[in-house]
C-alpha positions as CSV (number, residue, x, y, z in Angstrom):
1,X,-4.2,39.4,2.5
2,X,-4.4,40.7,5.7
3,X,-7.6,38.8,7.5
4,X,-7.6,35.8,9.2
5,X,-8.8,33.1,6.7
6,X,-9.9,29.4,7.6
7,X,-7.7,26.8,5.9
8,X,-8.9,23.5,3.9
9,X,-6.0,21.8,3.5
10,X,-6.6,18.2,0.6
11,X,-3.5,15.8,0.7
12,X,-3.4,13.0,-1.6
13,X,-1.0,9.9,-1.1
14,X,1.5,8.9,-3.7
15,X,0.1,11.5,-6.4
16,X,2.3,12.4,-9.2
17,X,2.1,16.5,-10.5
18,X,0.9,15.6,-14.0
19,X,-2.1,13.0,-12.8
20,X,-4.6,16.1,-12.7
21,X,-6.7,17.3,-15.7
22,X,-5.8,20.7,-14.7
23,X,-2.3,20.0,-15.2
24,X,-2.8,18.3,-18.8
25,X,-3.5,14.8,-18.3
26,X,-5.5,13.8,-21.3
27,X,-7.3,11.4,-19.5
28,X,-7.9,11.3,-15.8
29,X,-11.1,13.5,-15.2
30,X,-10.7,15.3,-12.0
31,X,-13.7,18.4,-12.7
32,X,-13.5,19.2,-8.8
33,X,-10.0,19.6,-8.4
34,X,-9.7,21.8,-11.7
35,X,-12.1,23.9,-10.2
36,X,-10.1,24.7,-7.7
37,X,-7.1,25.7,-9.9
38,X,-9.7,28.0,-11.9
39,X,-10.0,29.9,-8.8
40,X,-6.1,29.7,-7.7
41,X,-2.1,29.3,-8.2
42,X,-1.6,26.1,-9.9
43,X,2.5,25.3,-8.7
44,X,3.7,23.6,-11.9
45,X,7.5,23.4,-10.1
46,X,6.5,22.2,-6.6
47,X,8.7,19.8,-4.7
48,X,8.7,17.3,-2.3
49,X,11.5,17.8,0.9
50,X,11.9,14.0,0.5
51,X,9.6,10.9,-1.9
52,X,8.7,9.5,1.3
53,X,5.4,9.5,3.1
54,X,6.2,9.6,6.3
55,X,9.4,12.2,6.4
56,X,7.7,14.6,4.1
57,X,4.5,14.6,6.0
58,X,6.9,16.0,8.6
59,X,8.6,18.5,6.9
60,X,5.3,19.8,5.6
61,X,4.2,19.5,9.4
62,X,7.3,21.5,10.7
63,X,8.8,23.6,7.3
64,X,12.0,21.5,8.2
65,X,14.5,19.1,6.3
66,X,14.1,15.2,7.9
67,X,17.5,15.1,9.1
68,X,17.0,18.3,10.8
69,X,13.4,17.2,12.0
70,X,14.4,13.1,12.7
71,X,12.1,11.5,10.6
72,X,14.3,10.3,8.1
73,X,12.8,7.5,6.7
74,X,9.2,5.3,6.8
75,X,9.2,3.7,10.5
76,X,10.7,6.4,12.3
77,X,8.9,8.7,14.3
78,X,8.3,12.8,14.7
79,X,9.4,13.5,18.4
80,X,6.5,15.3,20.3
81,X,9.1,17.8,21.2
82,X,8.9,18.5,17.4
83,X,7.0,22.1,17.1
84,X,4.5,22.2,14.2
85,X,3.0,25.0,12.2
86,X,-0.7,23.8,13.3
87,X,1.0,24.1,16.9
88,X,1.1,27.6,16.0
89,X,-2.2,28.6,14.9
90,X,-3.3,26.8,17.6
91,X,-1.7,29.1,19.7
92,X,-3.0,32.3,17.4
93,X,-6.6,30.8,18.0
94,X,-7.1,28.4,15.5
95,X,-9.3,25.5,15.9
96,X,-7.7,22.4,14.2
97,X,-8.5,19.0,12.7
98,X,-7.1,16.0,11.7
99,X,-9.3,14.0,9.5
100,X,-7.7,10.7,7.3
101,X,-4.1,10.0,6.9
102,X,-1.4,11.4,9.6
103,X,1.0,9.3,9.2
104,X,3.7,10.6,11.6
105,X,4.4,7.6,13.7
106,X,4.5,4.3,12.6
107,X,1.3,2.6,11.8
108,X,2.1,-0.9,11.6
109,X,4.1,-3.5,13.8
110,X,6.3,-4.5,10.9
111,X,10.1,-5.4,11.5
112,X,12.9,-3.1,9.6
113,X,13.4,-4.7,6.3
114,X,16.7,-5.6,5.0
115,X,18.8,-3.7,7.3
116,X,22.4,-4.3,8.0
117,X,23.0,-5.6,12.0
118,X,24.3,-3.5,14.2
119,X,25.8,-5.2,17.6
120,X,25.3,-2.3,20.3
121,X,27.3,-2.3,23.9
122,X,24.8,-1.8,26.7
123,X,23.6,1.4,25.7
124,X,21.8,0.8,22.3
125,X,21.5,4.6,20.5
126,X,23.2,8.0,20.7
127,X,20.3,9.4,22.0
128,X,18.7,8.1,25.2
129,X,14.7,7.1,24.5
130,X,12.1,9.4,24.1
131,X,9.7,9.3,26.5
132,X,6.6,10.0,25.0
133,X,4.1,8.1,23.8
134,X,4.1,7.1,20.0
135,X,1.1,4.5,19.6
136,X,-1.1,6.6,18.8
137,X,-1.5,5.2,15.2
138,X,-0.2,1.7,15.9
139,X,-2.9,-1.1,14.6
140,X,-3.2,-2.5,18.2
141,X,-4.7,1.1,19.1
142,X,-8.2,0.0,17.5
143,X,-8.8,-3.5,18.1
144,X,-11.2,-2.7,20.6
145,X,-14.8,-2.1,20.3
146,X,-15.6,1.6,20.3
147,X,-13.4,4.5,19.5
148,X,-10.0,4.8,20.7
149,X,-9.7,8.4,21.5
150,X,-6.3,9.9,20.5
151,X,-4.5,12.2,23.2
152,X,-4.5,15.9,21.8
153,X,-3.0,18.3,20.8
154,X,-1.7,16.1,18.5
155,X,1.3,17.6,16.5
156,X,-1.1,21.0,16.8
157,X,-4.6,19.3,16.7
158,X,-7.5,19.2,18.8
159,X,-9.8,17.1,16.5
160,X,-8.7,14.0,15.2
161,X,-10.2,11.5,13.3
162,X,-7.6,8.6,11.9
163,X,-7.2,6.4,9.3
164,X,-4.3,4.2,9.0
165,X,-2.4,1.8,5.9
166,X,-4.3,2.2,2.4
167,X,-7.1,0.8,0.1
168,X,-9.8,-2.1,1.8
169,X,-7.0,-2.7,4.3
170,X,-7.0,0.6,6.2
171,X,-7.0,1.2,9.9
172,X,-7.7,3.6,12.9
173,X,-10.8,4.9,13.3
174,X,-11.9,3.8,10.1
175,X,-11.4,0.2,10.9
176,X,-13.2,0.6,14.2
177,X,-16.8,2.6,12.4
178,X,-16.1,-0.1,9.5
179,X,-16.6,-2.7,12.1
180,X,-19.4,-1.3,13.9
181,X,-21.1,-0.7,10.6
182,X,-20.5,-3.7,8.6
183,X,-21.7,-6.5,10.1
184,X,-20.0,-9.0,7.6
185,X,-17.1,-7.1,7.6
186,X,-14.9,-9.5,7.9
187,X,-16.1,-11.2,5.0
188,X,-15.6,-7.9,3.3
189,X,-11.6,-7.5,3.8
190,X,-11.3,-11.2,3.6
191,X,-8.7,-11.4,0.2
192,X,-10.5,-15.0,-0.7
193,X,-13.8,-12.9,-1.4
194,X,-12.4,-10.8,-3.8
195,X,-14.6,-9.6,-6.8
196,X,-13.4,-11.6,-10.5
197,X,-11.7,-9.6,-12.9
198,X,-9.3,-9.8,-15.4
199,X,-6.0,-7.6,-14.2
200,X,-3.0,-9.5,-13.5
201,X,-1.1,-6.2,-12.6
202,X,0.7,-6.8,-9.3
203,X,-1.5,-5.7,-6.4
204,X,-4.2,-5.1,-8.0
205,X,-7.5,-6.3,-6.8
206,X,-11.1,-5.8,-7.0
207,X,-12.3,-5.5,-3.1
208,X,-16.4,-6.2,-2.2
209,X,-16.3,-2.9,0.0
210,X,-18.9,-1.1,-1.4
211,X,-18.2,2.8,-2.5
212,X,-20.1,4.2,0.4
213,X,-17.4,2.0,2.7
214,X,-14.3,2.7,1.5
215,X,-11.3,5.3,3.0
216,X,-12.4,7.7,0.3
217,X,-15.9,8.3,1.4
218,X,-15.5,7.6,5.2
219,X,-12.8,10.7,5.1
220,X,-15.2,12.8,3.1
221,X,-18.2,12.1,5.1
222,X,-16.1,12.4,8.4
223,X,-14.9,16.1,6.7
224,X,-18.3,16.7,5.9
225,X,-19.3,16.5,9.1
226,X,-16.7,18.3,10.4
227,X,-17.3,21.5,8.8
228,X,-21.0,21.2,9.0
229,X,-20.7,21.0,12.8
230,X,-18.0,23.7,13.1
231,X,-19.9,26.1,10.6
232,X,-20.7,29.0,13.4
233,X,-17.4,28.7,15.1
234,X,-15.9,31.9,16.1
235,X,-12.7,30.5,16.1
236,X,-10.9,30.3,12.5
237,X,-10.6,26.6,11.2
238,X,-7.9,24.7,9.6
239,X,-8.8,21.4,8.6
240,X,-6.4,19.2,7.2
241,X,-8.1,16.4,5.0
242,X,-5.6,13.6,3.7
243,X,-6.8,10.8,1.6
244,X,-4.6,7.6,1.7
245,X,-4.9,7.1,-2.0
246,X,-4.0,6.6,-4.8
247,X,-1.7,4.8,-3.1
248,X,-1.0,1.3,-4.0
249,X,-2.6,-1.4,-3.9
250,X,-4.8,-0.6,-6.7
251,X,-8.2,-1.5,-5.9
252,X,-10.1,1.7,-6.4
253,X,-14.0,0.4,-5.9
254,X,-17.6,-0.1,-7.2
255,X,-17.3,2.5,-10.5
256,X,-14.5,3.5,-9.9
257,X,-12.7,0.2,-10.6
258,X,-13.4,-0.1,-14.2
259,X,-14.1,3.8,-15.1
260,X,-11.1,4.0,-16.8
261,X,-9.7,1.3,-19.5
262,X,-5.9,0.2,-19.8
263,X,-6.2,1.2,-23.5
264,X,-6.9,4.5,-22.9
265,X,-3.3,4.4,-20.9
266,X,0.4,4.6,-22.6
267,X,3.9,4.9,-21.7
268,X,5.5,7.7,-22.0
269,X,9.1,6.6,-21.7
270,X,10.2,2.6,-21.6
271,X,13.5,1.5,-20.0
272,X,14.7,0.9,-23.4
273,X,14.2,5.2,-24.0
274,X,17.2,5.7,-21.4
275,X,20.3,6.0,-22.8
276,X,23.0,5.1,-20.6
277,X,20.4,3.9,-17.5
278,X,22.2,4.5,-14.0
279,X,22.2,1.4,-11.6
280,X,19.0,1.5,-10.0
281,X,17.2,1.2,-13.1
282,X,19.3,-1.4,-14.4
283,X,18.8,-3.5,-11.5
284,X,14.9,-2.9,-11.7
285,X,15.6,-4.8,-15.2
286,X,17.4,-7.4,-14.1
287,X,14.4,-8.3,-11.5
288,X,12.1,-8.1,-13.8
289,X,13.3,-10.1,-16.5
290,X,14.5,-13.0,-13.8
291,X,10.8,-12.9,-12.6
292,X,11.6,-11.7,-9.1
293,X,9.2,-9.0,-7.3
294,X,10.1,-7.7,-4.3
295,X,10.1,-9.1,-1.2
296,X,7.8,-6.1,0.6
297,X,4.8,-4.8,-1.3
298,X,6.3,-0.9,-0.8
299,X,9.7,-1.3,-2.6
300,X,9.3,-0.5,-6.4
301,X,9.8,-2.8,-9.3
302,X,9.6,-2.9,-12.6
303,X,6.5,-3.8,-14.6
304,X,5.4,-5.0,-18.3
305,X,3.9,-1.8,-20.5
306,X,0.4,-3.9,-20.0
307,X,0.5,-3.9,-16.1
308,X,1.8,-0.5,-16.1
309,X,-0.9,0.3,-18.0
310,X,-3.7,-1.6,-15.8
311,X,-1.9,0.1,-12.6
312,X,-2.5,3.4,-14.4
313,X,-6.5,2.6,-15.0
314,X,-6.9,1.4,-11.5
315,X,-5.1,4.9,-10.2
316,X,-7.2,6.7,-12.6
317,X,-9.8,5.3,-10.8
318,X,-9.0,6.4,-7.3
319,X,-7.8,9.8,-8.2
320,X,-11.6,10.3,-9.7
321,X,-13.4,8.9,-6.5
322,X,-10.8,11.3,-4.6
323,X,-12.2,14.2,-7.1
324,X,-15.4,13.5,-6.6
325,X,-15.0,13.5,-2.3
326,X,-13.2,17.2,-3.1
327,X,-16.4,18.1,-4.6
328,X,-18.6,16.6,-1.5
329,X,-16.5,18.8,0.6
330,X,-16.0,22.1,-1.1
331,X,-20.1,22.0,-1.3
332,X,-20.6,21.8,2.1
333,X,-18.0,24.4,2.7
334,X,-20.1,26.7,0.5
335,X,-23.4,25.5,2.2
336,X,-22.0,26.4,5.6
337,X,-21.3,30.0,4.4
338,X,-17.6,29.9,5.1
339,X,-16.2,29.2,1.6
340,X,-16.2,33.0,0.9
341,X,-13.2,33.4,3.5
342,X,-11.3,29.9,3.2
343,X,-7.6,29.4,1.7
344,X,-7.9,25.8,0.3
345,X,-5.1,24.1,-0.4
346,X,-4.6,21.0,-2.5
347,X,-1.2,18.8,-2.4
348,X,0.3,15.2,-2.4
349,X,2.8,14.3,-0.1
350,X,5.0,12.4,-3.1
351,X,4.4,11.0,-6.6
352,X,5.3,7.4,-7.9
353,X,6.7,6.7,-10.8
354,X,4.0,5.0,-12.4
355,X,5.7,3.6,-15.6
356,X,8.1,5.5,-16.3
357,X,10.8,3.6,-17.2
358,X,8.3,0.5,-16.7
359,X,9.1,1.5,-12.9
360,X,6.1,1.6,-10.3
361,X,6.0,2.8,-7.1
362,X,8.9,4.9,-5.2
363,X,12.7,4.6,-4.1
364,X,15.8,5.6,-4.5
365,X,15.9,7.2,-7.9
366,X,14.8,10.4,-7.6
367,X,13.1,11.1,-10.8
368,X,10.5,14.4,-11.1
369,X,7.7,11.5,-11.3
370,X,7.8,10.6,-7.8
371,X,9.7,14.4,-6.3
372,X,6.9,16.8,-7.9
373,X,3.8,16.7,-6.7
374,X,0.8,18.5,-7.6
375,X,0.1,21.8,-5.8
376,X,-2.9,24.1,-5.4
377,X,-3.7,27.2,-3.6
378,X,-7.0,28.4,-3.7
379,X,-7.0,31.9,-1.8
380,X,-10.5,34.1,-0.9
381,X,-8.2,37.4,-1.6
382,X,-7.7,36.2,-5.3
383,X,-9.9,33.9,-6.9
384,X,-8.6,34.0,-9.9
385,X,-6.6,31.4,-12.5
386,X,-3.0,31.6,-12.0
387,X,0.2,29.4,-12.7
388,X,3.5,29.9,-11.7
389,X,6.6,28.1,-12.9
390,X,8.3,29.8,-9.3
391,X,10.2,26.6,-7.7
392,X,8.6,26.0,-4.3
393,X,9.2,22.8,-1.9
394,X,7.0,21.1,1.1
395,X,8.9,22.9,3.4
396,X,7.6,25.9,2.2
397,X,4.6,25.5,3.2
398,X,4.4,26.0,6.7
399,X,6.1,29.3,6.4
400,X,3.4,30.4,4.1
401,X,0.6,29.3,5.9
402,X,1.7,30.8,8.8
403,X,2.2,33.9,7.8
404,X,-1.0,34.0,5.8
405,X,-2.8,33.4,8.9
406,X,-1.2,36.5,10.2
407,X,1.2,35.2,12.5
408,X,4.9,34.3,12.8
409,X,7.1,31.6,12.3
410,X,8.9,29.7,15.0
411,X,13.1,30.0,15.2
412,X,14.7,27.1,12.8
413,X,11.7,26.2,10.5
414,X,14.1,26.4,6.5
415,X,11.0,26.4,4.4
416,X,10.5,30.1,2.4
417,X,7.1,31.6,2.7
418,X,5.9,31.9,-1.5
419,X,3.3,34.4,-0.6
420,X,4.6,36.5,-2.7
421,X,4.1,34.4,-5.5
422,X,0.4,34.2,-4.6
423,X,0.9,37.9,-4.7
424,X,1.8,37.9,-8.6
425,X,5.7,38.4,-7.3
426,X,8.6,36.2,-8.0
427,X,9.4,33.0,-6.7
428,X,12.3,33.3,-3.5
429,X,14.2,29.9,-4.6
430,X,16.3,30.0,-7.4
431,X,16.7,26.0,-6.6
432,X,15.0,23.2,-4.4
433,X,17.0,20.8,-2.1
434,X,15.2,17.1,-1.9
435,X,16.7,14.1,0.2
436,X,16.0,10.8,0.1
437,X,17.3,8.7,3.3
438,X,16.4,4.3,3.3
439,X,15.9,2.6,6.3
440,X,16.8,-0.7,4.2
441,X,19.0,-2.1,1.3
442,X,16.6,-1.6,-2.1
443,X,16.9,-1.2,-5.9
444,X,20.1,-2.7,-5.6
445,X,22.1,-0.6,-3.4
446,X,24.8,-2.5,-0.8
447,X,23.9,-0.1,1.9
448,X,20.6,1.9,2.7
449,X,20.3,4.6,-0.1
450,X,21.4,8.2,0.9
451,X,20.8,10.8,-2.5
452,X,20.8,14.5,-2.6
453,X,19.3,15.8,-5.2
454,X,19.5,19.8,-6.6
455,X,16.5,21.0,-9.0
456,X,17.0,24.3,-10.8
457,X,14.9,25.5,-13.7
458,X,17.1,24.4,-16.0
459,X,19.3,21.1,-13.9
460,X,18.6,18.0,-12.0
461,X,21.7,17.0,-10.5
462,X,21.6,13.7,-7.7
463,X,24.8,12.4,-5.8
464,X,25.0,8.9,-4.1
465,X,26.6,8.4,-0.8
466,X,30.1,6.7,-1.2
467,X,29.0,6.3,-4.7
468,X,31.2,7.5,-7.5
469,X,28.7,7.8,-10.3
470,X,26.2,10.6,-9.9
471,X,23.3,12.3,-12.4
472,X,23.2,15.8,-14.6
473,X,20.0,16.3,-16.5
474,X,18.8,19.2,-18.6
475,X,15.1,20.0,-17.3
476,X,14.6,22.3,-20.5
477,X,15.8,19.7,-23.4
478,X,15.4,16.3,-21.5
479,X,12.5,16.8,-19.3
480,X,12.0,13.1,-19.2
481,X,15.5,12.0,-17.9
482,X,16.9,9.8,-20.9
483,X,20.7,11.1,-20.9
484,X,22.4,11.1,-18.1
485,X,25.0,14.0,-18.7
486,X,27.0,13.1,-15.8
487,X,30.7,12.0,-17.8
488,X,29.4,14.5,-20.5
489,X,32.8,16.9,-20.9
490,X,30.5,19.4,-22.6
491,X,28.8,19.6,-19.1
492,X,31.6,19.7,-16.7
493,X,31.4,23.2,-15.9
494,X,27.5,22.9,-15.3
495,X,27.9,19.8,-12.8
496,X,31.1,21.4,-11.0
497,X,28.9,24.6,-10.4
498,X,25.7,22.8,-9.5
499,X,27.9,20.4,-6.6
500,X,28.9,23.6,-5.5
501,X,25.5,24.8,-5.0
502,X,24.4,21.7,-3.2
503,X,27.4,21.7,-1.1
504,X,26.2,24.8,0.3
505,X,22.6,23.4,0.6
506,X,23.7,20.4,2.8
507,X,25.8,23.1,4.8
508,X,22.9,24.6,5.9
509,X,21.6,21.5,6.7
510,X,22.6,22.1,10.5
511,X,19.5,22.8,13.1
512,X,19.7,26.0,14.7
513,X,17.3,25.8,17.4
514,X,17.1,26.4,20.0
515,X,19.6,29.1,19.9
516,X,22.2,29.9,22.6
517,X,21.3,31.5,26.0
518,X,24.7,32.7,26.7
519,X,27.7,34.2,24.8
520,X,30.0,30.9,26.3
């Protein structure tokens, strides 16, 4: 492992570890993806820093924790003095690319939801403003005709081709060849021209974009393209390729929307299978049986089994079209002659709960279902089948990119390079740290959530901020997360010595660049 491989990194929005054939889901067919994990590591323990798209995206993008890194929650922003990991192989000679879902600045013109006022003197913040420019992936960017050209480097790349919000909505530069290409396009996003069917599963619809038109295959053809034209470079490549699904809404199209049948689709716990649910949950249920869904389409809720298992069909869906784009592209990498010497990496940046508990979606209760995420790596030096139980996190990965690329790692980046892993070695973590940090009040919470959350092989232990009921699982004989064991005498040893451990996590969660110039 010593030469300078390309990179083909594959990120998937909002994709939950066990929605993979590969990973023993008796139904969703995903041939493309399992191919890869025949010819890599498959991470069966693989973490997420935080559920979140938008602060995970950055940890992944810097190996740091989001309050180290600033992006704390969806709406913030990744400062441009931020260093990346693709900021660094740019600098060891990489040539990089962008191509689908960034996702590190905002990417709509929304207003905060449900956040408590805050009456300022005349200066505003503790920090005065950042002067750069974050529009880059703002809608109002590509309402022109044309293409909006993004300044790079951005965050590390040279190429960049964007694509904003999710399903027949999407943005960027999507939106802007979408346009050019579909004369009737507006009639084509227009929600009154929606296709009939018979879901009634919140936010799912059947969209007249035709296959060829959607995010899924405008990303793959735009990768496509990429490596095709890049297929003599001198240069090594690293192309990052991030599909915005399957994200809600569900409205996977053409085929892909009725591949898959709700009754091929159960539950595999129901709220009623937790026994003493913790306050998130049972404020899910009282929503739901007062008929109330939330007041923004991204906060979770809970759901009937039948439109859980409608939203599972219609992911099913989405996860195949994304299979079958991961097939498109890994062909063309083999046709340009470069596959032979390419790391390819496939990940999600969180999962959703999708049913469990008759929950959908994300929030504030971390559950494995939306903080593990599927996790592939594909490496030239060892194309063999491999899985590793070795507990590795999103922050990780920078490290171990970076050093597999030959090169080293910048001063403060808290991820642990799991090369050796790849190697056949142990894991380095005997534990993962994941945060979760709101911008708004949800699932019932009087303040924005703040959880910790500790993950060993054997625990799943979560505190609340200012909260004094917390969470102790056992991974091994409760892998589903029915018995809270937090009052549990029998396990007050275990959750004393586990708040000890995170204590010392959330010590180290101090930034330590840049480091000093001077002794005082």
């Amino acid at each position: 492992m010593t030469e300078r491989p390309d990179f083909l990194f594959i990120m998937t929005d909002q994709h939950r570890a066990d929605w993979l054939g590969c990973c023993g889901h008796p139904v969703v067919r995903t041939p493309n993806i399992d191919a890869l994990a025949a010819g890599g590591t498959r991470f069966d323990q693989f973490f997420v820093a935080t559920p979140v798209c938008m602060p995970n995206r950055a940890s992944f993008m810097t190996g740091r924790y989001p309050t180290v890194h600033g992006l704390r929650y969806n709406g913030c922003l990744l400062s441009q003095r931020a260093n990346t990991f693709v900021e660094v192989l740019r600098a060891g000679g990489y040539r990089t690319a962008s191509i689908g879902k960034s996702h590190l600045q905002p990417f709509t013109d929304n207003e905060p939801f449900a956040r408590n006022p805050f009456q300022s003197g005349p200066i505003e913040e503790a920090w005065k403003p950042d002067t750069g420019d974050y529009t880059a992936e703002e809608p109002g960017r590509y309402d022109a005709e044309g293409r909006y050209r993004v300044p790079t480097p951005y965050y590390g790349f040279d190429h960049v081709d964007m694509v904003t919000g999710h399903g027949d909505q999407a943005g960027g530069h999507y939106r802007q060849w979408f346009r050019e290409t579909y004369p009737n396009w507006r009639e084509l996003t227009d929600p009154a021209n929606e296709l009939p069917h018979n879901y009634t599963c919140p936010q799912a619809f059947r969209t007249p974009i035709p296959e060829e038109a959607y995010p899924t295959a405008y990303i793959r053809d735009r990768a496509v393209d990429y490596l095709s034209a890049n297929a003599e470079s001198d240069a090594p490549l690293y192309t990052f390729v991030s599909f915005p699904d399957p994200h809600h809404p569900f409205n996977p199209p053409g085929r892909y929307w009725d591949m898959y049948s709700p009754d091929d689709f159960d539950l595999d716990v129901r709220f009623e299978d937790h026994e003493n649910p913790p306050p998130p949950l049972l404020h899910a249920r009282r929503e739901f049986e007062a008929g109330r869904l939330p007041q923004v389409r991204q906060m979770s809720f809970m759901a009937s089994d039948q439109h859980v298992r409608e939203a599972m069909a219609l992911t099913a869906g989405m996860i195949t079209m994304i299979d079958d784009a991961v097939g498109a592209i890994v062909d063309e990498l083999k046709a340009s002659g470069r596959f032979d010497n390419t790391v390819i990496v496939f990940n999600a940046d969180h999962g959703d709960y999708l049913g469990d508990f008759n929950l959908m979606l994300k929030g504030a209760w971390p559950k494995d279902s939306i903080t593990r995420v599927p996790m592939i790596w594909s490496d030239p030096a060892r194309r063999e089948a491999a899985s590793t139980a070795a507990l590795a996190s999103t922050v990780d990965l920078a490290p171990t990119i970076i050093e597999r690329a030959g090169l080293r790692p910048y001063y403060g980046m808290q991820g642990k390079s799991f090369c050796p892993v790849l190697e056949g070695g142990d894991g380095a973590r005997e534990n993962v740290f994941i945060e979760y940090n709101d911008g708004g009040k949800r699932m019932g919470f009087d303040q924005p959530a703040r959880v910790r959350t500790l993950v060993t092989p054997d625990w799943h232990l979560s505190l609340y901020k200012d909260l004094d009921w917390g969470e102790l699982y056992d991974r091994r004989s409760d892998p589903q997360h029915r018995r809270n064991l937090w009052e549990s005498p029998e396990h007050a040893d275990v959750r004393a010595e586990l708040v000890l451990t995170l204590t010392h996590a959330l010590i180290n969660q101090m930034d330590e660049s840049p480091r000093s110039k001077r002794l005082a």
